[in-house]
Structures are given as C-alpha cells and as structure tokens.
Jmol script that loads the backbone (N, CA, C; Angstrom):
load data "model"
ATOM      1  N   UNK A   1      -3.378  16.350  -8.913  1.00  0.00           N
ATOM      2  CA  UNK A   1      -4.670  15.810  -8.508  1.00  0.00           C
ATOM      3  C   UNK A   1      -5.026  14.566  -9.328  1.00  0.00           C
ATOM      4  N   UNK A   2      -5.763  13.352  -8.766  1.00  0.00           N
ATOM      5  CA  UNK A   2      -6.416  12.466  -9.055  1.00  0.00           C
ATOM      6  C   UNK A   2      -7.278  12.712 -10.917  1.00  0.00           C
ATOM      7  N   UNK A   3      -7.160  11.941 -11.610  1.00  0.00           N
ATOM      8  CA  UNK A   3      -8.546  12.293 -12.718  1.00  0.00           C
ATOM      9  C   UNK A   3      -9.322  10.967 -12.318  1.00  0.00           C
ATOM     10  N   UNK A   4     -10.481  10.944 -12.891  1.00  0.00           N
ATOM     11  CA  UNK A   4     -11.573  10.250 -12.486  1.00  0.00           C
ATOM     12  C   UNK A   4     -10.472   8.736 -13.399  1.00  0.00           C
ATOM     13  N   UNK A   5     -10.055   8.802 -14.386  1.00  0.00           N
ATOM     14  CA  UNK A   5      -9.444   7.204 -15.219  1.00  0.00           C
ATOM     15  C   UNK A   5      -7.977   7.022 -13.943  1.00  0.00           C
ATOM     16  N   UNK A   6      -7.638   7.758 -13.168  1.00  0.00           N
ATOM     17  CA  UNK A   6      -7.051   7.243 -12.235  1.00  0.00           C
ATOM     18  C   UNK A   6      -7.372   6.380 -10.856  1.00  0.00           C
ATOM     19  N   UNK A   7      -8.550   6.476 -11.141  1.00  0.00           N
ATOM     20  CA  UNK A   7      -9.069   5.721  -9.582  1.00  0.00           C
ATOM     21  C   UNK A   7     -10.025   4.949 -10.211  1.00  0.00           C
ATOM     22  N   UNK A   8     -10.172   3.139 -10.129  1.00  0.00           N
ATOM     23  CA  UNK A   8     -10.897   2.452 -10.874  1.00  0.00           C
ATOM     24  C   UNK A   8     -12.135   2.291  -9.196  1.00  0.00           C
ATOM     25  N   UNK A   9     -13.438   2.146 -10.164  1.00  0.00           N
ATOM     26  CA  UNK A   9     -14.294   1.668  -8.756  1.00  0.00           C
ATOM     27  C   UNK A   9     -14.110   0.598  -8.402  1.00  0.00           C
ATOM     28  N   UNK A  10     -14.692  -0.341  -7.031  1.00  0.00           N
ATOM     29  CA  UNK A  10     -14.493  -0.926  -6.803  1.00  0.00           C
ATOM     30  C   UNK A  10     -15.056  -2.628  -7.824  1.00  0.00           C
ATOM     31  N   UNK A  11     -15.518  -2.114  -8.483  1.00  0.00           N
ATOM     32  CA  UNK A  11     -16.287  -3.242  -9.560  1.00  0.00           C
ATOM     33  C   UNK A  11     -15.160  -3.790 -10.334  1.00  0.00           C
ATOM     34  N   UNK A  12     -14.134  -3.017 -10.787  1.00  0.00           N
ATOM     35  CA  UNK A  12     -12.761  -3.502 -11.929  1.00  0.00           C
ATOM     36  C   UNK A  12     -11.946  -4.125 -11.392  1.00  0.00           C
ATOM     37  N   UNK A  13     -11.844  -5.344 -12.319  1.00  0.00           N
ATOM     38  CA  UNK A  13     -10.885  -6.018 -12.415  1.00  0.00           C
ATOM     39  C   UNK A  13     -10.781  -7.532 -11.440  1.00  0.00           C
ATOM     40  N   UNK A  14     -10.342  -8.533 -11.765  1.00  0.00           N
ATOM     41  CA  UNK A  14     -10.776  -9.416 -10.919  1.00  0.00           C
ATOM     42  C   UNK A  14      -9.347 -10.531 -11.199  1.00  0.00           C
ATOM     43  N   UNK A  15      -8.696 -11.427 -10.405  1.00  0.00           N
ATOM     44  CA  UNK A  15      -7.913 -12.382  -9.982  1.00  0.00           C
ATOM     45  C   UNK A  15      -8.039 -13.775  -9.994  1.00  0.00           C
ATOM     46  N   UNK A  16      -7.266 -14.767 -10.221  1.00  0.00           N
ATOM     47  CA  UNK A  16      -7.365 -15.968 -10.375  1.00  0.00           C
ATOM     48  C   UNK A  16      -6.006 -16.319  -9.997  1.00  0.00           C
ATOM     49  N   UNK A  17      -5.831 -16.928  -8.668  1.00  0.00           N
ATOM     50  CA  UNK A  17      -4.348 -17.666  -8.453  1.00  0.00           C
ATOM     51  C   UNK A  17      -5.051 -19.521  -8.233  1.00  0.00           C
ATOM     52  N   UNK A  18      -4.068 -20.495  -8.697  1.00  0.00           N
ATOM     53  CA  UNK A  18      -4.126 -21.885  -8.788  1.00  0.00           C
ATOM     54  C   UNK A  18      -3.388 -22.443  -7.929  1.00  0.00           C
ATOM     55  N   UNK A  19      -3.733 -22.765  -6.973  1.00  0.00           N
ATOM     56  CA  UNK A  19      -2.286 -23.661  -6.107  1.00  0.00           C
ATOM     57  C   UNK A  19      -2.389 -25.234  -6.015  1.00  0.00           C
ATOM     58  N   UNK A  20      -1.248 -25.789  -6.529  1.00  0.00           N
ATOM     59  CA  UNK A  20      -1.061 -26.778  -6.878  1.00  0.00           C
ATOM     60  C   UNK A  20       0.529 -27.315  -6.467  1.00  0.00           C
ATOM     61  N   UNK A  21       0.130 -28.717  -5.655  1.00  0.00           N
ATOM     62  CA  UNK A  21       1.388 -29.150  -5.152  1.00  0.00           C
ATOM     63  C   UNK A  21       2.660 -29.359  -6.423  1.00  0.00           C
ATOM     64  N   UNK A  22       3.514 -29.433  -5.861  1.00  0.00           N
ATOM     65  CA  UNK A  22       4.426 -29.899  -6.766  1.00  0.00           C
ATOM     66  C   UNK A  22       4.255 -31.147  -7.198  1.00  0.00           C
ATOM     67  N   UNK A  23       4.406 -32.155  -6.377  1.00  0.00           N
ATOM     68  CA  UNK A  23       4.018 -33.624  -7.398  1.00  0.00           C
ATOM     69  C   UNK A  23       2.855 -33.285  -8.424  1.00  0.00           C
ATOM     70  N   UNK A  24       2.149 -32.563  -8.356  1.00  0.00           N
ATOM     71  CA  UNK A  24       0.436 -32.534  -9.266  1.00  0.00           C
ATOM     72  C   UNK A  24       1.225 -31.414 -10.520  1.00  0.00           C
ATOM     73  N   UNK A  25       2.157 -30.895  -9.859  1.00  0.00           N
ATOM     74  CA  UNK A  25       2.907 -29.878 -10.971  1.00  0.00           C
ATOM     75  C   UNK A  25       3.464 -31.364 -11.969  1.00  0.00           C
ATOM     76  N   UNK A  26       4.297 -31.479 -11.259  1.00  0.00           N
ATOM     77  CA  UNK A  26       5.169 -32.296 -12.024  1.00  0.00           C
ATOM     78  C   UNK A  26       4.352 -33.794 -13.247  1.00  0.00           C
ATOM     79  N   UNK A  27       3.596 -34.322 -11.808  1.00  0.00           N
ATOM     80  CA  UNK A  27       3.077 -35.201 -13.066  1.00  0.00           C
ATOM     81  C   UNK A  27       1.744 -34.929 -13.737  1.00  0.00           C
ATOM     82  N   UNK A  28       1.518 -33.546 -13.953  1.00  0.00           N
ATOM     83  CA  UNK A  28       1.014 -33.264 -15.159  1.00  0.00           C
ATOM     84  C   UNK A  28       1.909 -32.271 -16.083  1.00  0.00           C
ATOM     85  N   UNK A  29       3.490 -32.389 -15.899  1.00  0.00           N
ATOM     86  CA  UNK A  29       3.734 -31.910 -17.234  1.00  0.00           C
ATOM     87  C   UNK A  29       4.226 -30.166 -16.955  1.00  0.00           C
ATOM     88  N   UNK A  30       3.529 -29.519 -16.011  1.00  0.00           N
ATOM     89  CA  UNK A  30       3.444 -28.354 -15.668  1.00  0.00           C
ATOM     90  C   UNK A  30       4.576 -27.374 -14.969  1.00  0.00           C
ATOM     91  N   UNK A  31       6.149 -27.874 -14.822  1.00  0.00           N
ATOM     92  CA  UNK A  31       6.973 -27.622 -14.607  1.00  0.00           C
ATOM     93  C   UNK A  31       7.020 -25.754 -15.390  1.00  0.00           C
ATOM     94  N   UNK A  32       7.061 -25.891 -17.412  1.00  0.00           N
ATOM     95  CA  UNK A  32       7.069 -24.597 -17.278  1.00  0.00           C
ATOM     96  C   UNK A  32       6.422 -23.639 -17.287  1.00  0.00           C
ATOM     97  N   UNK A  33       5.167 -23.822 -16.589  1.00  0.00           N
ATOM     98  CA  UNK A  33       3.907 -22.875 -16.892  1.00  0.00           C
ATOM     99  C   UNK A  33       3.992 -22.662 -15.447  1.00  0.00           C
ATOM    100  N   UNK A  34       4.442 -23.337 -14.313  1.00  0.00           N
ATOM    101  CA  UNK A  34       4.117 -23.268 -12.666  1.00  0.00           C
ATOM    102  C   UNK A  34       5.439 -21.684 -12.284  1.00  0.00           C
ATOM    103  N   UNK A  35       4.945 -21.255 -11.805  1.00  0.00           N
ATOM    104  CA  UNK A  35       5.551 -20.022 -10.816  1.00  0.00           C
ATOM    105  C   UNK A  35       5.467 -20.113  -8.922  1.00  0.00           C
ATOM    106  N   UNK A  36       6.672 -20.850  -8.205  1.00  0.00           N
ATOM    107  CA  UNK A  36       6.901 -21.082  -7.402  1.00  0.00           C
ATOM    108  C   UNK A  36       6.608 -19.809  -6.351  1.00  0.00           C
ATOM    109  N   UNK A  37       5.759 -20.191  -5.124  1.00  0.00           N
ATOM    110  CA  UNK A  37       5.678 -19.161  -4.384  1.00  0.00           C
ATOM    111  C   UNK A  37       7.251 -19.410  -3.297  1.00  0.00           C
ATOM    112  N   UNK A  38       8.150 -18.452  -3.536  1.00  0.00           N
ATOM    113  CA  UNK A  38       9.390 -18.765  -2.039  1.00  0.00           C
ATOM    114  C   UNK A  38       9.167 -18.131  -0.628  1.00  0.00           C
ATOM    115  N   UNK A  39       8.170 -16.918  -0.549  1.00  0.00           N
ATOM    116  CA  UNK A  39       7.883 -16.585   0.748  1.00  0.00           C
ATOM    117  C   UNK A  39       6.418 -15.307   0.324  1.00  0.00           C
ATOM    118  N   UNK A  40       6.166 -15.213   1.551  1.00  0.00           N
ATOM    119  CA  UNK A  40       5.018 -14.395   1.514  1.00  0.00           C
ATOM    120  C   UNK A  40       4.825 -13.851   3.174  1.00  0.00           C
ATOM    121  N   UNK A  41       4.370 -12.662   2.948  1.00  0.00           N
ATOM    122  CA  UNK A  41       3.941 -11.926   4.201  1.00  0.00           C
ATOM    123  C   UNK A  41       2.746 -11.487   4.459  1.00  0.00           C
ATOM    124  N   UNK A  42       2.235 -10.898   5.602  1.00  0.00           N
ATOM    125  CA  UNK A  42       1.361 -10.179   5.831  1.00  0.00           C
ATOM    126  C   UNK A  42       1.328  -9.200   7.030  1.00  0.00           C
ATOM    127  N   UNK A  43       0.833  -8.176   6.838  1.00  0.00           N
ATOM    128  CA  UNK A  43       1.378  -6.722   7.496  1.00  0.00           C
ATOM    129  C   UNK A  43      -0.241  -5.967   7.758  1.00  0.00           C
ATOM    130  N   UNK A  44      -0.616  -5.936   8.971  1.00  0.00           N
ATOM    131  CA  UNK A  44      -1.961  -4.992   9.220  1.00  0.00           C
ATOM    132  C   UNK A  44      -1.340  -3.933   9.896  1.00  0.00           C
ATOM    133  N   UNK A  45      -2.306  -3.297  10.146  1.00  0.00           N
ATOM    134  CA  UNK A  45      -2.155  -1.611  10.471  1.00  0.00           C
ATOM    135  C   UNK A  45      -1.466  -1.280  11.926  1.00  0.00           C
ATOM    136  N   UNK A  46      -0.419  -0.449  11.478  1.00  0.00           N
ATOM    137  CA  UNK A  46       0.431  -0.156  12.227  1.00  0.00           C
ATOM    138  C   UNK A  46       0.359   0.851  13.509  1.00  0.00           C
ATOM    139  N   UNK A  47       0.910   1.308  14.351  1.00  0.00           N
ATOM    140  CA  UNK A  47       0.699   2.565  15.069  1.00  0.00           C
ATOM    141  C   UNK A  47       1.096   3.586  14.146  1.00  0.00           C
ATOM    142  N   UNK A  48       2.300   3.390  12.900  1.00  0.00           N
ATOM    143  CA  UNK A  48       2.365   4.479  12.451  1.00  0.00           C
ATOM    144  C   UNK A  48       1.265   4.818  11.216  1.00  0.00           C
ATOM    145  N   UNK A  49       0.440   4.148  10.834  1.00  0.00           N
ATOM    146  CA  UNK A  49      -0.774   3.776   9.803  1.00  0.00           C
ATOM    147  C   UNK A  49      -1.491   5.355   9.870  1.00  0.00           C
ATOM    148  N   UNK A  50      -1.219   5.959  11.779  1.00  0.00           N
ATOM    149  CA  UNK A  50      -2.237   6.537  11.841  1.00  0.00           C
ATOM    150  C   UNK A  50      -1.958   7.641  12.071  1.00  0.00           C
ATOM    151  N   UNK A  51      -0.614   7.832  12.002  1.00  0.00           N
ATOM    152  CA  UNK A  51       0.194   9.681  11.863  1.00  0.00           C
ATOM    153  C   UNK A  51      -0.765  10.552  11.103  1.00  0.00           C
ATOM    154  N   UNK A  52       0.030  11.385  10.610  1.00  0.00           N
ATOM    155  CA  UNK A  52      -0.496  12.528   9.637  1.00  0.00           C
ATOM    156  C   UNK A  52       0.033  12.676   8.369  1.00  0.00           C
ATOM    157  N   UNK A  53       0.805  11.068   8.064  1.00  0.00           N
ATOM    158  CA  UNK A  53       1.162  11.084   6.780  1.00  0.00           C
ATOM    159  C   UNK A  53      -0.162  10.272   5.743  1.00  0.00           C
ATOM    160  N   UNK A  54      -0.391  10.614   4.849  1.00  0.00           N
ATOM    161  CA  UNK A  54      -1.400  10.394   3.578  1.00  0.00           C
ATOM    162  C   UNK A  54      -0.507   9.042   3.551  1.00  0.00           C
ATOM    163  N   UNK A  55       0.732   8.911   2.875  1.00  0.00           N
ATOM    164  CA  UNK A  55       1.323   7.839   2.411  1.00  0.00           C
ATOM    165  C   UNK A  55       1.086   6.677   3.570  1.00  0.00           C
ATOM    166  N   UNK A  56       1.479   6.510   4.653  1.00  0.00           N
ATOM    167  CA  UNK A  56       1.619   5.496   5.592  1.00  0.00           C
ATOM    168  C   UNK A  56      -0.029   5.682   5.927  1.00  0.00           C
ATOM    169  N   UNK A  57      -1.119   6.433   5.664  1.00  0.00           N
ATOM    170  CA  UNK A  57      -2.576   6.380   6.252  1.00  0.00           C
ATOM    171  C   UNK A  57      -2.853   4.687   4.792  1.00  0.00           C
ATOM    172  N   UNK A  58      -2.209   5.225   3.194  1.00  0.00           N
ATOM    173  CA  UNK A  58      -2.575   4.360   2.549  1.00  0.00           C
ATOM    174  C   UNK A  58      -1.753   2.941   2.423  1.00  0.00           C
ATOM    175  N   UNK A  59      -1.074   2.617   3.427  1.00  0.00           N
ATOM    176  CA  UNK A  59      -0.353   1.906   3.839  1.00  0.00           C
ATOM    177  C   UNK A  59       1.010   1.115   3.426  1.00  0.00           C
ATOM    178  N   UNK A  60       1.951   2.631   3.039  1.00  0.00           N
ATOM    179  CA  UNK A  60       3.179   2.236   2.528  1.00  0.00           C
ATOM    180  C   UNK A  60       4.055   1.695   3.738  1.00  0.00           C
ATOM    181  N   UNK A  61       3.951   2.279   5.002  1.00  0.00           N
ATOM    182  CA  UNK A  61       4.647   1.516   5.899  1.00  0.00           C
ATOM    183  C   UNK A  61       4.461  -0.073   5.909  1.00  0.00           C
ATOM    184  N   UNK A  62       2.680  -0.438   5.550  1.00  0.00           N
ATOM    185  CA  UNK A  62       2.648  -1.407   5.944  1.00  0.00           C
ATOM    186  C   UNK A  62       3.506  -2.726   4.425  1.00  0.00           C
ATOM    187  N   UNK A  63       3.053  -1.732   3.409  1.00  0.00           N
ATOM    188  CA  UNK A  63       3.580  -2.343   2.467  1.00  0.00           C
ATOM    189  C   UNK A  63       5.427  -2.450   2.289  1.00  0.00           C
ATOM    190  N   UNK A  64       6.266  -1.713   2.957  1.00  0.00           N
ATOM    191  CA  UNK A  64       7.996  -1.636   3.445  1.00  0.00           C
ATOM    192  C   UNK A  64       7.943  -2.874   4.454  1.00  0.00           C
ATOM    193  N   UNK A  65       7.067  -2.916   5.244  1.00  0.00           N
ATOM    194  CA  UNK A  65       7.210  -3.649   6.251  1.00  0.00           C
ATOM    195  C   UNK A  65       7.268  -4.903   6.265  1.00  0.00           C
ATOM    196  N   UNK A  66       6.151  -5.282   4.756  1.00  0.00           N
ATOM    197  CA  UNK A  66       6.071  -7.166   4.788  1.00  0.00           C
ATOM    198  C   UNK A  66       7.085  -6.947   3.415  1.00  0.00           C
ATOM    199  N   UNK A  67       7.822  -6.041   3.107  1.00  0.00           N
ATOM    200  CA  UNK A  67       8.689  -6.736   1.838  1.00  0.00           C
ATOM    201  C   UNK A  67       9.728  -6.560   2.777  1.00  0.00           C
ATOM    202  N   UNK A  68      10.663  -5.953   3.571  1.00  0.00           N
ATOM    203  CA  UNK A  68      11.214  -6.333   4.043  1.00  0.00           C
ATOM    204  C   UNK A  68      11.585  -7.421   5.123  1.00  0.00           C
ATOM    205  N   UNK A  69      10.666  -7.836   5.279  1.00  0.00           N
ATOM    206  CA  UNK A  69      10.494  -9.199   6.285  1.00  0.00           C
ATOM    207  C   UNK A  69      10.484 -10.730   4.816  1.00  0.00           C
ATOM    208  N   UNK A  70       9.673 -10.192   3.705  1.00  0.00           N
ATOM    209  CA  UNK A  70      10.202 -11.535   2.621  1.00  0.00           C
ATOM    210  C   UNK A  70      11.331 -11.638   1.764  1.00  0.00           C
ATOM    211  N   UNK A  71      11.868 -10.367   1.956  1.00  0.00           N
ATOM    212  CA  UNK A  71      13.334 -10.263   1.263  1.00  0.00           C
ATOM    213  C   UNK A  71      14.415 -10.524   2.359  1.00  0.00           C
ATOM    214  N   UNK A  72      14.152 -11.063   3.420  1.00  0.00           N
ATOM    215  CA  UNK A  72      15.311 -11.168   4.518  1.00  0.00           C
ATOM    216  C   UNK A  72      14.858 -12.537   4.629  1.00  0.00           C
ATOM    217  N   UNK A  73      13.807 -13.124   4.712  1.00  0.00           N
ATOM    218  CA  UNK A  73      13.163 -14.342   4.920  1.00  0.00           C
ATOM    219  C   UNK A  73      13.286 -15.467   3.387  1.00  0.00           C
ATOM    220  N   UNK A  74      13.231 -14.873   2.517  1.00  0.00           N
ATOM    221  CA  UNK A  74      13.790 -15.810   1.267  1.00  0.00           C
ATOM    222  C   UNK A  74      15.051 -15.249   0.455  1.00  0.00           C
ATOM    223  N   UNK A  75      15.980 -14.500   1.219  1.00  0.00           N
ATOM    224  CA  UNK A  75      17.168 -13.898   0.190  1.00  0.00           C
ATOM    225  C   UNK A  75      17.250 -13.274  -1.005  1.00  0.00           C
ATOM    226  N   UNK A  76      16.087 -12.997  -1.312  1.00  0.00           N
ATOM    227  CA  UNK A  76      16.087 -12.156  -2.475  1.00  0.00           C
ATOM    228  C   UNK A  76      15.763 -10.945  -2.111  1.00  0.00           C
ATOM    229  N   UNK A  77      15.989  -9.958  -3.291  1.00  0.00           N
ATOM    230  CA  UNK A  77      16.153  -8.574  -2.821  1.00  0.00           C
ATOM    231  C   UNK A  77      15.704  -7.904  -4.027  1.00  0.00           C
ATOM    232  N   UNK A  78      15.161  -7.068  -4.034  1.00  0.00           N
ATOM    233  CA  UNK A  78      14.373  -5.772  -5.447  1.00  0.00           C
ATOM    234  C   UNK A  78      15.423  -6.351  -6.501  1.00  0.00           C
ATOM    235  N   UNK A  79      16.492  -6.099  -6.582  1.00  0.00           N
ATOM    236  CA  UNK A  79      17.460  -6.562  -7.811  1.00  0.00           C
ATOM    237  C   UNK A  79      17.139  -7.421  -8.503  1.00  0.00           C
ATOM    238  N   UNK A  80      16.183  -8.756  -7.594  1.00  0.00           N
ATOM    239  CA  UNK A  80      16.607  -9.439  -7.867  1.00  0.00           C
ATOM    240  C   UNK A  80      14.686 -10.159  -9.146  1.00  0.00           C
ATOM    241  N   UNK A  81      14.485  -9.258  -8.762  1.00  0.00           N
ATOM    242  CA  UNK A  81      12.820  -9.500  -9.592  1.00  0.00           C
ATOM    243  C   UNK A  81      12.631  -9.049 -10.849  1.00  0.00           C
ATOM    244  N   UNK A  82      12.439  -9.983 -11.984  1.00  0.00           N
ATOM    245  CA  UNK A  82      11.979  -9.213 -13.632  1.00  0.00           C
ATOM    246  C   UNK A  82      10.955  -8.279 -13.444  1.00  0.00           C
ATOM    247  N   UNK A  83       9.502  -9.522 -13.105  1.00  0.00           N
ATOM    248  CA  UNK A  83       8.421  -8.958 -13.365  1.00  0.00           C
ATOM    249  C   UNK A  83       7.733  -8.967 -12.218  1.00  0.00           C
ATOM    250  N   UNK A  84       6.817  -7.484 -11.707  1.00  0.00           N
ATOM    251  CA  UNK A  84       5.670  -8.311 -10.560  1.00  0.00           C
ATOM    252  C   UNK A  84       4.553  -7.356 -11.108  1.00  0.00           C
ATOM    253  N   UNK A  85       3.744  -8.500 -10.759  1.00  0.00           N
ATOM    254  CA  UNK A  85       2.316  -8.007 -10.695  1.00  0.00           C
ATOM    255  C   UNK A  85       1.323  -7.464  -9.691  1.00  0.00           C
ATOM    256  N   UNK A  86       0.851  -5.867  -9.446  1.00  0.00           N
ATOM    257  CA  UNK A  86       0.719  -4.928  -8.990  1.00  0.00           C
ATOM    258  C   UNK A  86      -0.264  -4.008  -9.134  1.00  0.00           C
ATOM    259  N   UNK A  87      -0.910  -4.131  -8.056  1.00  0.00           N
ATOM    260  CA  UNK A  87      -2.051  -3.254  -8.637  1.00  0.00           C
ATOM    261  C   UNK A  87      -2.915  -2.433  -7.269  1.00  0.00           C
ATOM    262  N   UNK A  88      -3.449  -1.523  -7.478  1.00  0.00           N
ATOM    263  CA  UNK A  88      -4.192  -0.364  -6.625  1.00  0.00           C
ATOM    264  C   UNK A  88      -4.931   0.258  -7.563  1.00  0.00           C
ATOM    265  N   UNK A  89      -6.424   0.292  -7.083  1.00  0.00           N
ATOM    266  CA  UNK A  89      -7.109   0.697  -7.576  1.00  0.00           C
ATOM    267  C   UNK A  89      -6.589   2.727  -7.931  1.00  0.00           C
ATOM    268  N   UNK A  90      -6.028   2.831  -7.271  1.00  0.00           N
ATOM    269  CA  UNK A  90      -5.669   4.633  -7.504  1.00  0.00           C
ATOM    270  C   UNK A  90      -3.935   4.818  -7.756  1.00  0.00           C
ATOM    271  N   UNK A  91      -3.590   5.331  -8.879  1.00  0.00           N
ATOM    272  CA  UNK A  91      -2.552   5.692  -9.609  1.00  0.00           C
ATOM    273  C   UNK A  91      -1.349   5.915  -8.793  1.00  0.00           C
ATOM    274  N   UNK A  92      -1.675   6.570  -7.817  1.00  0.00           N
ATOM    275  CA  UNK A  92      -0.718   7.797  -6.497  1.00  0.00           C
ATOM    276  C   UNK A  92      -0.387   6.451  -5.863  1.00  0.00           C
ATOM    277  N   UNK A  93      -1.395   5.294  -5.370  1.00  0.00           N
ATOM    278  CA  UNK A  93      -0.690   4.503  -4.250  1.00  0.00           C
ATOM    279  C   UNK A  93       0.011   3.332  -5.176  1.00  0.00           C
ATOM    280  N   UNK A  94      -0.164   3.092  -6.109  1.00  0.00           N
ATOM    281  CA  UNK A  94       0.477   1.968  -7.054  1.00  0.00           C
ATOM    282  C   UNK A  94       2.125   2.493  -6.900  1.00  0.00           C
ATOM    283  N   UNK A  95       2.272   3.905  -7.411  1.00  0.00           N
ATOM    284  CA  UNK A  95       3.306   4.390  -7.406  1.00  0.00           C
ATOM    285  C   UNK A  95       4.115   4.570  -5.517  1.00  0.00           C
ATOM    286  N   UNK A  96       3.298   4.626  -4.869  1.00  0.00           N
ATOM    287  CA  UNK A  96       4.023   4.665  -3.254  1.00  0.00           C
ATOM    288  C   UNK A  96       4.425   3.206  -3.176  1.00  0.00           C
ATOM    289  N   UNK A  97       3.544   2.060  -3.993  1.00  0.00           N
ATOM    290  CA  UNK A  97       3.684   1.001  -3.606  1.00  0.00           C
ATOM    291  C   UNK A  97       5.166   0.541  -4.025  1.00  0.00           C
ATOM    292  N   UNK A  98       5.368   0.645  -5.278  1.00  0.00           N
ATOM    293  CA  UNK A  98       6.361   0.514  -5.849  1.00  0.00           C
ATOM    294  C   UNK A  98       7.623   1.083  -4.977  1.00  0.00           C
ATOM    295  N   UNK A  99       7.708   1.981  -4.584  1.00  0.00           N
ATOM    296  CA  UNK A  99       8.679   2.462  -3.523  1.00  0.00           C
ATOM    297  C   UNK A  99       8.918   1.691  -2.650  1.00  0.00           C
ATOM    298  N   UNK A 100       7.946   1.064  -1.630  1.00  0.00           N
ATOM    299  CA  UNK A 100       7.947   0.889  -0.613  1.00  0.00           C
ATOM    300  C   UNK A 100       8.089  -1.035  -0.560  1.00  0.00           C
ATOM    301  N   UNK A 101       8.297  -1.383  -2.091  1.00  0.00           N
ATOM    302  CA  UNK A 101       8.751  -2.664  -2.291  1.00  0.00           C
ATOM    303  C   UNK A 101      10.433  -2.605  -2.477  1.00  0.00           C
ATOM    304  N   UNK A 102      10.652  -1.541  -2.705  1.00  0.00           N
ATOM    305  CA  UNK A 102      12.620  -1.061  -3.044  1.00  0.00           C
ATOM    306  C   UNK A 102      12.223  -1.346  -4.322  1.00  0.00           C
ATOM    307  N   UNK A 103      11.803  -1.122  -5.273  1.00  0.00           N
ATOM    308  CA  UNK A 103      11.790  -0.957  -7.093  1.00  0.00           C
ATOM    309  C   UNK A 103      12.233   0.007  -7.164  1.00  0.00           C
ATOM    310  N   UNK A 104      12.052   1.123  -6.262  1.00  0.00           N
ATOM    311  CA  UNK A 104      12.553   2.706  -7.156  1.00  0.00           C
ATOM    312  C   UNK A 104      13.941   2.738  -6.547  1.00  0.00           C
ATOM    313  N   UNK A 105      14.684   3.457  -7.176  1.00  0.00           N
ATOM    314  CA  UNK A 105      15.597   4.152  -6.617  1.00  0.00           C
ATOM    315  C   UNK A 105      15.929   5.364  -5.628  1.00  0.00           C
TER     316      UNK A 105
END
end "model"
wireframe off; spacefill off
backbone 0.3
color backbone group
C-alpha cells in the first residue's frame, strides 16, 4: 500500500526547461552546458487506457507507446541512456514508468 510520503500533492515540485537555438547556443559559449533534444513524442489515451488494468488506467501503455515510437524514430534504445529525469507524483507509477520506458529488465 501507498504511505502518505509516497504520493506528493499536487502543489510539489516545479520545472524549468530553456530552449535555445543552436547558433544562440553556440555564440554564447554554451556548447557544454546545452543538452540536445533528438526526438520527442506524445501519446493520449488509448482504447486500452480503459481495460481493467490499474497499470495501463495510469498510463503505462501510453507511456511504452511514445518510447517506442522515439527509440525507433531517433535510434537510440534504453542501453543507450546514462541519466533521465523522471518523475510521478506517486511511487507505484514512477516505478511502472520506468518499465514501460525499457530501463528495467
């Protein structure tokens, strides 16, 4: 079961991404601080979203679905990632998430 320090409310925690062309990278200097985006997806709710599985209701299908469409679409593959940054407010889906990117085994 869930403990209450496993599920943050919706108030925690907050994001900051910068997008910046490459020339504006380059001529300010910013080559090694910049982190190149190579592909990106997006995945809404599926017919299977709405089975009787918990996991695919919190949307691991949908989350299998757009990593396999950016790992076929930019050639990289789970192997092939150090670090990612990841997050769900509740413990249980962080961990489905991770699956459903191919991190686990």
């Amino acid at each position: 079961p869930l403990t209450k320090l496993q599920c943050s409310p919706t108030s925690d925690g907050a994001a900051c991404a910068i997008l910046a062309s490459e020339v504006f990278v380059k001529k300010h200097g910013l080559e090694s601080r910049a982190v190149e985006i190579v592909g990106q997806e997006m995945v809404t709710d599926m017919p299977s979203t709405f089975t009787k599985s918990a996991a695919k209701l919190v949307g691991s299908d949908m989350s299998k679905t757009a990593a396999e469409r950016v790992y076929k679409k930019t050639g990289i593959n789970p192997q092939d990632i150090d670090v990612i940054e990841l997050h769900d407010c509740f413990s249980t889906n962080e961990l489905l998430t991770y699956e459903a990117l191919g991190l686990c085994a």
